[in-house]
C-alpha positions as CSV (number, residue, x, y, z in Angstrom):
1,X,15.7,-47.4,-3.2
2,X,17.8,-47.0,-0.4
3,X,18.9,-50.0,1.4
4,X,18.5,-49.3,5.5
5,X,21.7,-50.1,7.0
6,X,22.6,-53.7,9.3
7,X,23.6,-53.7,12.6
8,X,26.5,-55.5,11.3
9,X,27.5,-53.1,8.7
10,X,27.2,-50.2,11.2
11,X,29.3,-52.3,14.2
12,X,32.2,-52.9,11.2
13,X,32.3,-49.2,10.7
14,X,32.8,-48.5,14.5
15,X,35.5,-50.8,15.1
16,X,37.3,-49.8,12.2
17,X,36.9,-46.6,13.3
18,X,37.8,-47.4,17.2
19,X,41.0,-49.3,15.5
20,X,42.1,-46.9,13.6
21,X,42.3,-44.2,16.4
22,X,43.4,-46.7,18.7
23,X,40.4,-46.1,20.9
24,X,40.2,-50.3,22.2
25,X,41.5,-49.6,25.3
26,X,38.9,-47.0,26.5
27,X,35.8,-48.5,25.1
28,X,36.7,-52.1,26.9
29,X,37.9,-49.6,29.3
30,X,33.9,-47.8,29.7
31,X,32.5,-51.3,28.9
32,X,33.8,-52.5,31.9
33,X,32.6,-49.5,34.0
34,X,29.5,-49.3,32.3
35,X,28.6,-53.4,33.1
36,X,29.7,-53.0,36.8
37,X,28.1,-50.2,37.5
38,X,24.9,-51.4,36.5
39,X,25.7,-54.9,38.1
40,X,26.1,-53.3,41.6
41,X,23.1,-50.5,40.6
42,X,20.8,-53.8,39.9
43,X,22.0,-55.6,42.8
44,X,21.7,-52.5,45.4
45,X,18.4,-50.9,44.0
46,X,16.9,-53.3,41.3
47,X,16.1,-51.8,38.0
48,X,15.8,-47.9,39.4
49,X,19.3,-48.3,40.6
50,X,20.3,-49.6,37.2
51,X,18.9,-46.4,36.0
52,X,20.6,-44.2,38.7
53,X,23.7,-45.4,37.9
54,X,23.4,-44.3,34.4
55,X,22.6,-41.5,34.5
56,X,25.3,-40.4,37.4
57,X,27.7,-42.6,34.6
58,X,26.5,-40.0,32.2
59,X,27.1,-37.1,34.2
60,X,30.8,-38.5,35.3
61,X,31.2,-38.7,31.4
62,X,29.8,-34.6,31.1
63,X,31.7,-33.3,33.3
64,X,35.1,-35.2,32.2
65,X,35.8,-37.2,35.5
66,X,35.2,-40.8,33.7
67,X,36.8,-41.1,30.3
């Protein structure tokens, strides 16, 4: 039988991936976007700003304008 996969084995694989295309930098990079933007969404509209700044994160992201 086929053993489902840990979140530990799958986080080991990304950051060996990340490391070896020397992608760090952007995902601490979107981390810290990604946790103050839904700091200040939380703070200025409680949990549906949270949400609304996710998804305009997202759409940043689509279009190329953010990372």
């Amino acid at each position: 039988m086929n053993k489902p996969l840990s979140v530990d084995d799958v986080m080991k694989l990304l950051i060996s991936i990340a490391e070896e295309r020397k992608m760090k930098e952007d995902i601490e990079k979107g981390a810290t976007i990604a946790g103050s933007g839904a700091f200040i969404g939380g703070l200025v509209g409680g949990p549906p700003g949270i949400a609304a700044v996710s998804v305009l994160r997202e759409t940043l992201v689509e279009l190329r304008l953010l990372l």
